[in-house]
BALONU-817159 format. One record per residue: residue in three letters; z, y, x of N, C-alpha, C, CB in turn. Coordinates in steps of 0.05 Angstrom, whole numbers, padded with zeros to 5 digits, always signed. Each point is the difference from the previous one (the first is absolute). Glycine has a CB too. Layout:
! BALONU-817159
ALAZYXZYXZYXZYX ...
END
This chain:
! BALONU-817159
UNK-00536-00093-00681+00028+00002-00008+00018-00001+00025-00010-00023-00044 UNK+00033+00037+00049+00010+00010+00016+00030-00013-00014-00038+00043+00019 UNK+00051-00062+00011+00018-00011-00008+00026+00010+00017-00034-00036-00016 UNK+00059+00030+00013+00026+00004+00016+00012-00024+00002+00007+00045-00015 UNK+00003-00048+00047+00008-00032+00004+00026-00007+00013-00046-00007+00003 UNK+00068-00012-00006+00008+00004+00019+00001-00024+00023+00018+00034-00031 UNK+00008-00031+00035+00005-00022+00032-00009-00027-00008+00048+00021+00022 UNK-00164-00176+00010+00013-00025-00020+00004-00018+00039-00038-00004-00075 UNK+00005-00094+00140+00014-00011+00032-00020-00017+00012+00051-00003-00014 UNK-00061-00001+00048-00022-00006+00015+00001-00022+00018-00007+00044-00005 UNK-00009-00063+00000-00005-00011+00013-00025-00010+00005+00038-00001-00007 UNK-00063-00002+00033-00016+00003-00004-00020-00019+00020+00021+00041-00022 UNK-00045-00052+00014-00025-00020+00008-00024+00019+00004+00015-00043-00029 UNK-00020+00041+00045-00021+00021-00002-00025-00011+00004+00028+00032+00014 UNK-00071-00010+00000-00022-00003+00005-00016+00026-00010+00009-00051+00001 UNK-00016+00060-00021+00012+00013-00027+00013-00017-00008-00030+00026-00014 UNK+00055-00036+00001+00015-00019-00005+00021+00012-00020-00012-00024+00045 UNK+00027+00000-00059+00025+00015-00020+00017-00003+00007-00011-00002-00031 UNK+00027+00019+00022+00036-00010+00012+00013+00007-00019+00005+00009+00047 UNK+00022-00029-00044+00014-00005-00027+00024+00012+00004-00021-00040-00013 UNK+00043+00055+00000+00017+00020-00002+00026-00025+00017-00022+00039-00056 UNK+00036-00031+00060+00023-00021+00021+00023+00021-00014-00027-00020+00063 UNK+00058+00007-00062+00025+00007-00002+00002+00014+00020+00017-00033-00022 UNK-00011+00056+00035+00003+00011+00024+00033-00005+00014-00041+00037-00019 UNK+00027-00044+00044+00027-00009+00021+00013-00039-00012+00021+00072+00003 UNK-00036-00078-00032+00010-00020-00002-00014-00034+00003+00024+00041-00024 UNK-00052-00030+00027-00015-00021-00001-00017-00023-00008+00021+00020+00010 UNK-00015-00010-00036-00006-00011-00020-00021+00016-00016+00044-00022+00003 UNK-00070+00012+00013-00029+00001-00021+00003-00002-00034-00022-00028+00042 UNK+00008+00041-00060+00005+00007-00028-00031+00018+00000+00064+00002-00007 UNK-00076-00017-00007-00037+00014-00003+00004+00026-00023-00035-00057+00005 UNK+00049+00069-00002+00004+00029-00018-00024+00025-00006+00048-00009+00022 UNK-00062+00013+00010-00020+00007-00007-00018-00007+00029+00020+00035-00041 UNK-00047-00038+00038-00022-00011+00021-00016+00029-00001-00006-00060-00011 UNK+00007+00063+00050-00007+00015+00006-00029+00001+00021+00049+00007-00015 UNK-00072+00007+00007-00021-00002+00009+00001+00008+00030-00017+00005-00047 UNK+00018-00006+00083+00007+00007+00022-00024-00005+00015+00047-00007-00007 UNK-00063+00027+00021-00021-00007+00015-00001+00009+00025-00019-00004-00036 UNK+00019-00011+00052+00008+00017+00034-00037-00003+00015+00072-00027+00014 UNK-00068+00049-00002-00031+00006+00012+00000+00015+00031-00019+00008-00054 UNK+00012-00021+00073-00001+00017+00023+00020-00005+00028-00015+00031-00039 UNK+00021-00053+00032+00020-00009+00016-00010-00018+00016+00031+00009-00028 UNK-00035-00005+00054-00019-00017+00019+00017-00023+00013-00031+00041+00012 UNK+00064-00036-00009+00014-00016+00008+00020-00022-00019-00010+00036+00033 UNK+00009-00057-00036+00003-00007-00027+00027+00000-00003-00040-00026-00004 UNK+00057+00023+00041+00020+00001-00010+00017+00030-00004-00007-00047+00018 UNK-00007+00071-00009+00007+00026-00019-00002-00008-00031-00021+00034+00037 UNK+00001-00051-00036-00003+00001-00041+00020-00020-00012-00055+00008-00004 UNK+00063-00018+00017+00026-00025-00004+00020+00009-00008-00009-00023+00031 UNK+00022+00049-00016+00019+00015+00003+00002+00027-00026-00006-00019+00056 UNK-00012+00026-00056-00009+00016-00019+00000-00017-00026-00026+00031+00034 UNK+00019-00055-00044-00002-00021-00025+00027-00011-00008-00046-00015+00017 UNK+00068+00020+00020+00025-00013-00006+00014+00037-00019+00006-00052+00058 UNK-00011+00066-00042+00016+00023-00012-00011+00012-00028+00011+00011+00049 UNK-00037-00019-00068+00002+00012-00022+00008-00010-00015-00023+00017+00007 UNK+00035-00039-00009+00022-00015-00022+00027+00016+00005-00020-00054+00002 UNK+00022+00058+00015+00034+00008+00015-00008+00033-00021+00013-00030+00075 UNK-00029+00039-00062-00015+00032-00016+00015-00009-00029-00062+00011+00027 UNK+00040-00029-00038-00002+00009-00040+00026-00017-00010-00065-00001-00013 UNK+00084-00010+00020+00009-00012-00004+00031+00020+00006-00042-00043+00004 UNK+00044+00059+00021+00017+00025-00004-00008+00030-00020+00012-00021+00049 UNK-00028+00016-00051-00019+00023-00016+00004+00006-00018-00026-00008+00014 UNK+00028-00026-00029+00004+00002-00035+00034-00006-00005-00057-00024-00013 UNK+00065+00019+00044+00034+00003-00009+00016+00025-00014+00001-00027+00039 UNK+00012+00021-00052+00015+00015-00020+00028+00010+00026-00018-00034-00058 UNK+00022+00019+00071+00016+00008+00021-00006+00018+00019+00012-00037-00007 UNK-00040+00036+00017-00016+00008+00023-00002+00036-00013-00033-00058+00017 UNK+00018+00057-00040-00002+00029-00014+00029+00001-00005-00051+00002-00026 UNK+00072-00009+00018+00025+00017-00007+00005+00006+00030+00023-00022-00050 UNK-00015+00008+00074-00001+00014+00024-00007+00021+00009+00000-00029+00001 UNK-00026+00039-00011-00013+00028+00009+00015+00026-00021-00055-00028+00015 UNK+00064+00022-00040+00015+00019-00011+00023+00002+00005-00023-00003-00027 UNK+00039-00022+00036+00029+00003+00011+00001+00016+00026+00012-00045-00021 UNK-00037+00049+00043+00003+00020+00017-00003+00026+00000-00008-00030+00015 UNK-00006+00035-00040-00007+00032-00005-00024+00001+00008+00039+00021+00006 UNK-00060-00031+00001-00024+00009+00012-00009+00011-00025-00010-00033+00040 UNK-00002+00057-00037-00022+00019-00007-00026-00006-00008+00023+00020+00027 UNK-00037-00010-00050-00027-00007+00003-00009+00014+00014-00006-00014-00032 UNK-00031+00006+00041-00022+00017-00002-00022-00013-00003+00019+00030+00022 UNK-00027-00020-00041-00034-00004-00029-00018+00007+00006+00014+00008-00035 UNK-00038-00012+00038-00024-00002+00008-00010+00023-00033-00003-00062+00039 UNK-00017+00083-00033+00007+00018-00022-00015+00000-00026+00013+00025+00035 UNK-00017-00054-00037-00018-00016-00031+00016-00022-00009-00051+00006+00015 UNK+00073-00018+00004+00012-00026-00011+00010+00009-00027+00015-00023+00047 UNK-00001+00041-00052+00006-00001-00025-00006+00000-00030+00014+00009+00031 UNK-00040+00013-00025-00028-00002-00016-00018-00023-00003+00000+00041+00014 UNK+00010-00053+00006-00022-00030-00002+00020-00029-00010-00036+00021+00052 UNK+00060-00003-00045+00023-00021-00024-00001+00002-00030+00034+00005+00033 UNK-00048+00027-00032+00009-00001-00024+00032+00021-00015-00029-00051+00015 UNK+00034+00052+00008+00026+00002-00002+00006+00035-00007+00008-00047+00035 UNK+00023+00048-00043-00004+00038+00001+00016+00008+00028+00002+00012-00062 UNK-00012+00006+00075+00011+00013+00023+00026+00009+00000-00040+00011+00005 UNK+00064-00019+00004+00016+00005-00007+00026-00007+00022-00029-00001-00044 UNK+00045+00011+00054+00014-00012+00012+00006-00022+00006+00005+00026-00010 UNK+00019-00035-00015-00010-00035-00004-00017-00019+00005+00013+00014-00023 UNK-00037-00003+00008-00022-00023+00008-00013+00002+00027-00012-00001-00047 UNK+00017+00023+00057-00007+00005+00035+00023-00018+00013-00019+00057+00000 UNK+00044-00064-00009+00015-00002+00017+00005-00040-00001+00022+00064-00006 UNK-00037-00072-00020+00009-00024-00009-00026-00018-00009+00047+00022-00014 UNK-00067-00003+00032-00025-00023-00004-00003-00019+00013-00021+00025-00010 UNK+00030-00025+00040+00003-00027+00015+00014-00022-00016+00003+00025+00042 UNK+00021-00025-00050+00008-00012-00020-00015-00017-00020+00024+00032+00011 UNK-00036-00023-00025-00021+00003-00023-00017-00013+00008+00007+00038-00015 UNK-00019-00034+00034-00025-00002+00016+00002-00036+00005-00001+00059+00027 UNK+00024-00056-00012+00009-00041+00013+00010-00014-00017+00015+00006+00043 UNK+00001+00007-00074+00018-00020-00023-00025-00013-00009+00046+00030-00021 UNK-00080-00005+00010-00020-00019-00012-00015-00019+00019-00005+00036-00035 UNK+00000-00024+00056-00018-00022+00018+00022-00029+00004-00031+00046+00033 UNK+00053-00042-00039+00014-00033+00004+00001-00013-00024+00031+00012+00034 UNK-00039+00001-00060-00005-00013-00016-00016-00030-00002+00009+00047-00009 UNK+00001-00063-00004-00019-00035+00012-00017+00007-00021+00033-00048+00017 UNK-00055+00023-00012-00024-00002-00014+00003-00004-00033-00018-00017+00045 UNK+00002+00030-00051-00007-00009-00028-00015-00020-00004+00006+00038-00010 UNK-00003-00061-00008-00013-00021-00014-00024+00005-00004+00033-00011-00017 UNK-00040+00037+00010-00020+00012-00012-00022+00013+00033+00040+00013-00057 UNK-00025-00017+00073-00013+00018+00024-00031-00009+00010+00052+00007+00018 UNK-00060-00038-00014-00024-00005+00001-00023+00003-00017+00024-00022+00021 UNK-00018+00014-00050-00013+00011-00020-00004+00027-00008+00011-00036-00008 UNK+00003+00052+00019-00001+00035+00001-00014+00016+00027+00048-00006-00028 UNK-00046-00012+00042-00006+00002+00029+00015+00026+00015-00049-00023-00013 UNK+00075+00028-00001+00025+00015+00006+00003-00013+00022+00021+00014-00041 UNK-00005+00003+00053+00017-00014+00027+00034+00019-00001-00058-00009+00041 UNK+00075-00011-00034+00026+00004+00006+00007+00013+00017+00003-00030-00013 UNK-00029+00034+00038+00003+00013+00028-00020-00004+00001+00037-00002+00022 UNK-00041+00034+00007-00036+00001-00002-00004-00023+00025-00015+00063-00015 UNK-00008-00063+00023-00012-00013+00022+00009+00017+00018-00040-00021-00017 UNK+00046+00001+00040+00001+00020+00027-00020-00008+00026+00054+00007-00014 UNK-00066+00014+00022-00019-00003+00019+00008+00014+00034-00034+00000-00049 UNK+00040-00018+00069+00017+00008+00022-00020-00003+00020+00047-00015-00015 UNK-00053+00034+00024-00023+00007+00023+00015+00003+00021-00035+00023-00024 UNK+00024-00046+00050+00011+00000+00030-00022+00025+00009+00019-00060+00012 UNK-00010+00082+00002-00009+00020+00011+00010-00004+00033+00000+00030-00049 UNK-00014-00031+00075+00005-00001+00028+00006+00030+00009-00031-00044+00006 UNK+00042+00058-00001+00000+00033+00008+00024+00001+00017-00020+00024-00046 UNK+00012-00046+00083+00031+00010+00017+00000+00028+00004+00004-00041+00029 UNK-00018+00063-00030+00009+00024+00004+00005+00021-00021-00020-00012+00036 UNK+00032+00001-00061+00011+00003-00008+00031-00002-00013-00042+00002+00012 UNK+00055+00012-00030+00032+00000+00008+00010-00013-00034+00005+00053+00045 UNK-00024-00057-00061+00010-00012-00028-00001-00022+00000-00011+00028-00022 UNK+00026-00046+00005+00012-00035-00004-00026-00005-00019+00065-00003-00002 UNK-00057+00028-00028-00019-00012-00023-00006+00033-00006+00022-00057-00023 UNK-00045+00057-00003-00006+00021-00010-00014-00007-00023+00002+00021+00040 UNK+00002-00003-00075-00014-00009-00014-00006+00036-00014+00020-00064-00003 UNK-00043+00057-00013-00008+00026-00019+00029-00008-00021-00070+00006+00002 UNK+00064+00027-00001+00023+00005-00026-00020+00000-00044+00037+00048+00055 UNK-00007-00058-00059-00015-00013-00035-00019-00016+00000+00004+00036-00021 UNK-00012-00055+00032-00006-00015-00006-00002-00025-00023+00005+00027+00036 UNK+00030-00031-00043+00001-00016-00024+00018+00019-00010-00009-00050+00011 UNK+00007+00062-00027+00014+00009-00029+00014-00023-00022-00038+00040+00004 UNK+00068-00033-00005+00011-00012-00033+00004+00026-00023+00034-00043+00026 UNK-00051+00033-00050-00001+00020-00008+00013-00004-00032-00041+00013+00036 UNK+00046+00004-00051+00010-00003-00032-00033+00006-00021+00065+00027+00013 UNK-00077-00042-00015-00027-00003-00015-00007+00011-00024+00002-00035+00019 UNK+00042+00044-00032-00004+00001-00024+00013-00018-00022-00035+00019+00022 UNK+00030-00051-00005+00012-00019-00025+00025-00015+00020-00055-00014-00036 UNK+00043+00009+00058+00019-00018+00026-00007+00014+00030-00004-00054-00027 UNK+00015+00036+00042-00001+00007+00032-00019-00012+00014+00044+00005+00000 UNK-00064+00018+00004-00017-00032+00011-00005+00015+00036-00041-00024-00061 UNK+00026+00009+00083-00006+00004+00021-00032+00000+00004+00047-00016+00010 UNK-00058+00031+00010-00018+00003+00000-00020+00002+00036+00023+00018-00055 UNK-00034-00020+00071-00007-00002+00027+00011-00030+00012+00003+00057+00004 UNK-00012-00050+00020+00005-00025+00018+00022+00018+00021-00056-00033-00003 UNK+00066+00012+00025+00017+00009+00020-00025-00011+00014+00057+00000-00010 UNK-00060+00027+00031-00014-00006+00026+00017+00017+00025-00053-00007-00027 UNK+00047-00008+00047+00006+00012+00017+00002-00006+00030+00015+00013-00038 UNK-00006-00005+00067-00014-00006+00021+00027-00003+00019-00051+00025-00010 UNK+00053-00049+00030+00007-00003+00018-00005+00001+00020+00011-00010-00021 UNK+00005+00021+00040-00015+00008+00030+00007-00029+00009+00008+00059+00014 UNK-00027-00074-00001+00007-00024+00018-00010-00005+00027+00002-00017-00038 UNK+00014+00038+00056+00007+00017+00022+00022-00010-00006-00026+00041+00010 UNK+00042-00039-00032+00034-00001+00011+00011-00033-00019+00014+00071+00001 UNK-00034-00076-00012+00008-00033-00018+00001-00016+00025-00029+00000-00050 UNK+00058-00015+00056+00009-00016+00016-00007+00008+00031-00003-00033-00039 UNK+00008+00060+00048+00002+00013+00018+00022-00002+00015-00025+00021-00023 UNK+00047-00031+00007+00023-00003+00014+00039+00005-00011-00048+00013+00031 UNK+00056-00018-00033+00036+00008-00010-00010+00007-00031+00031+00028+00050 UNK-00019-00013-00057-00005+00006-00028-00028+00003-00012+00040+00018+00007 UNK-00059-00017+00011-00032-00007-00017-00003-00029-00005-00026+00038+00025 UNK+00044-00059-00015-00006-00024-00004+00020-00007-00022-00020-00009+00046 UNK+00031+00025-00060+00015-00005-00020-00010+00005-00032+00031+00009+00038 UNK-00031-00041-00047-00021+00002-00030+00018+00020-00017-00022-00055-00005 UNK+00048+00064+00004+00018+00015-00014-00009+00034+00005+00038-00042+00006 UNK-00034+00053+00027-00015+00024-00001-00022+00008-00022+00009-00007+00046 UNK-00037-00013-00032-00020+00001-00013+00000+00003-00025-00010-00019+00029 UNK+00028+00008-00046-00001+00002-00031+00020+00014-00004-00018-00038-00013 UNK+00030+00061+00026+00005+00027-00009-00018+00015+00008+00041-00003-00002 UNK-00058-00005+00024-00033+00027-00002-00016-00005-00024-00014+00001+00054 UNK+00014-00024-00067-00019-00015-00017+00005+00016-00025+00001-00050+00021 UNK+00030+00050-00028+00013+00012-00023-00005+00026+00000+00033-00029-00002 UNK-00032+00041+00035+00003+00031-00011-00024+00018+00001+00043-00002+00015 UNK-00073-00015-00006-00028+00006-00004+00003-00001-00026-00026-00016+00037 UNK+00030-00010-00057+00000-00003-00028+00010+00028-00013+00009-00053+00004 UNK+00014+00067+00003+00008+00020-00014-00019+00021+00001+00044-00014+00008 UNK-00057+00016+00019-00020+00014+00010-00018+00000-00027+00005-00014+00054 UNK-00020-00005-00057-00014-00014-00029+00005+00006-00023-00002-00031+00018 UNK+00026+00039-00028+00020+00004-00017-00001+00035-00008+00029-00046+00022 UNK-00032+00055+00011-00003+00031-00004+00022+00010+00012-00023-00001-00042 UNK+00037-00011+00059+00025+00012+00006+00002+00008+00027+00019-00024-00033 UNK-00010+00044+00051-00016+00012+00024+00037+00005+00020-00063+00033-00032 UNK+00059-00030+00054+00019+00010+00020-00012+00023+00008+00019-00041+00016 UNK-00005+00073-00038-00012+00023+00031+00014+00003+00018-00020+00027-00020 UNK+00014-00011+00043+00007+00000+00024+00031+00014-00003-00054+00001+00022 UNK+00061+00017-00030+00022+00008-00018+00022-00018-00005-00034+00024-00019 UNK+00049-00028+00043+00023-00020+00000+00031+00023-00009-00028-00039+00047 UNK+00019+00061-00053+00032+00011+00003+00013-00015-00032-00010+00060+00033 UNK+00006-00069-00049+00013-00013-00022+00008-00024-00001-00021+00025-00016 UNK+00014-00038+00036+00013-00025-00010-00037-00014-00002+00061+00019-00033 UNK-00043-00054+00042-00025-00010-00003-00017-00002-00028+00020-00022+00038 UNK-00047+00012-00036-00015-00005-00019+00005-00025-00010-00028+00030+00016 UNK+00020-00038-00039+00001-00023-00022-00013-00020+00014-00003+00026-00044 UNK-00024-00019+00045-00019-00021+00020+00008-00004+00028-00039+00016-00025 UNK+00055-00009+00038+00016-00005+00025+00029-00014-00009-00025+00044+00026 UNK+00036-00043-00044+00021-00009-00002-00011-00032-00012+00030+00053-00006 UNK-00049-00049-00007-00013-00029-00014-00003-00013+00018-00024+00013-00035 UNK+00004-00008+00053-00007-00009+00029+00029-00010+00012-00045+00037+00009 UNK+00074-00030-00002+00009-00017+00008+00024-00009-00020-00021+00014+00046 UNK+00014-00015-00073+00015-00004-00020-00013-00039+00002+00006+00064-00032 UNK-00037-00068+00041-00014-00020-00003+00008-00007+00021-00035+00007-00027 UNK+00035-00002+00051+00010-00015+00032+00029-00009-00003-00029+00033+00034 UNK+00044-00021-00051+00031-00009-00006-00001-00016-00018+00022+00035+00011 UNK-00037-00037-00030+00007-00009-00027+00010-00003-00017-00009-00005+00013 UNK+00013+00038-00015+00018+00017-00028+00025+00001+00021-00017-00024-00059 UNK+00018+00026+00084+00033-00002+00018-00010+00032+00019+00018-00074+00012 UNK-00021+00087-00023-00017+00023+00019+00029+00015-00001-00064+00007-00014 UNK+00074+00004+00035+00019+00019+00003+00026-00014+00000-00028+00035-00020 UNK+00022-00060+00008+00040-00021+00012+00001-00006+00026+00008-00033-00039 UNK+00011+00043+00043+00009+00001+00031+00005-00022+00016+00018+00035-00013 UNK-00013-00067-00007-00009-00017+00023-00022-00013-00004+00040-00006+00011 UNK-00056+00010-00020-00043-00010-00003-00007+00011+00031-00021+00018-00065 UNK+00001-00040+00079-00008-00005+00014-00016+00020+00013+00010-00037-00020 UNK-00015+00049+00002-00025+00015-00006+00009+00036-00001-00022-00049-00030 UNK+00052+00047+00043+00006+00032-00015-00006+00015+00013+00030-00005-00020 UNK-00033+00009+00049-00008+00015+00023-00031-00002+00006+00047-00009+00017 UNK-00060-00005-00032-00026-00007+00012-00021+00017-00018+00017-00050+00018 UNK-00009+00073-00030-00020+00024-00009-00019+00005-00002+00017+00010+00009 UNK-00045-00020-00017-00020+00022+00010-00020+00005-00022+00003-00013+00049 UNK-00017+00021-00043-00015+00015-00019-00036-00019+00013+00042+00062-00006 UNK-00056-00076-00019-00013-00014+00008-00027+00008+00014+00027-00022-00031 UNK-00037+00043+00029-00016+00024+00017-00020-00013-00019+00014+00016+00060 UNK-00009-00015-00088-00019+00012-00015-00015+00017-00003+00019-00016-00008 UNK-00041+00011-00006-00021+00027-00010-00010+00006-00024-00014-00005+00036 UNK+00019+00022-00053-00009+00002-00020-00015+00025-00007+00031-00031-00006 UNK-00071+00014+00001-00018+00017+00012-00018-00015-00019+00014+00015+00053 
END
């Protein structure tokens, strides 16, 4: 069944470990939904420190309702990986090309269900964050595309895959903005989209992409493009890969 759609917070303990959804920017812990997080490959512990401080900062702008209206208030553009929609479920269509990110971050912020251990459902998938060493190389992070699908089943919304994906740690606490847990968890966020299915081609004459605007929609925190955020001049594109 083929559906039409339009336009559901982190804080986190980790080892494989859970983390519990946080008020974003306010501080206040609230166990909404527990998230499964497993870090592997990280030889320096305090690269993995840094990386453990920034995926709360990640899921916690991720599932903001602020953070995603930010990326539509700039205009960014999609671009779809060429099964996400088929593997949503969804019908091909302008619209739903243009308003699945949306879609995509309102259900994954959805909190847990009562019902979630005894179903062995999850609210959010597991995420698995591989330290990768590569100094001669020029990427932050990189993840395969579709990896976790939200899909319409037919009766509800459900999700499906894990988030995996790889950090170069060559550049974790390298220096100025690599030592910043905030950067980091806009590379964190915008591999996830990676995951999601959502791609940057090389093809800049339109205007930026969704997954680039997310990326520093998460480093601002829903403040991406206000002219006095900290963060307004500081641009970049996280030298992702999606492969």
């Amino acid at each position: 069944m083929s559906v039409s759609m339009s336009r559901r917070k982190f804080f986190g303990v980790c080892g494989a470990s859970a983390a519990a959804v946080a008020t974003v920017g306010g501080g206040t812990v609230r166990a909404a939904n527990s998230v499964r997080v497993d870090y592997k490959g990280f030889d320096v512990w305090a690269d993995e420190a840094l990386i453990r401080r920034a995926v709360p900062i990640a899921l916690g702008r991720i599932q903001s309702k602020a953070v995603r209206q930010n990326v539509y208030d700039v205009g960014a553009r999609y671009a779809l990986s060429g099964r996400v929609l088929k593997n949503s479920n969804m019908t091909d269509n302008e619209k739903n090309r243009k308003n699945l990110l949306w879609h995509q971050l309102s259900i994954l912020s959805q909190p847990n269900s009562p019902n979630d251990d005894k179903t062995g459902r999850r609210a959010f998938p597991d995420i698995y964050i591989r330290g990768v060493f590569e100094p001669k190389a020029n990427w932050l992070g990189r993840a395969h595309l579709d990896k976790v699908v939200v899909k319409w089943d037919g009766t509800e919304w459900v999700q499906e895959g894990d988030f995996d994906l790889q950090i170069n740690t060559h550049f974790v606490n390298s220096g100025g903005r690599y030592n910043n847990a905030e950067e980091w968890a806009s590379t964190i966020a915008h591999e996830m989209l990676h995951n999601l299915g959502h791609q940057h081609p090389e093809d800049d004459g339109g205007g930026e992409w969704q997954i680039d605007a997310l990326n520093m929609a998460v480093l601002c925190g829903g403040h991406y493009g206000h002219a006095d955020h900290k963060h307004v001049c500081s641009f970049h594109r996280s030298g992702g890969h999606d492969w």
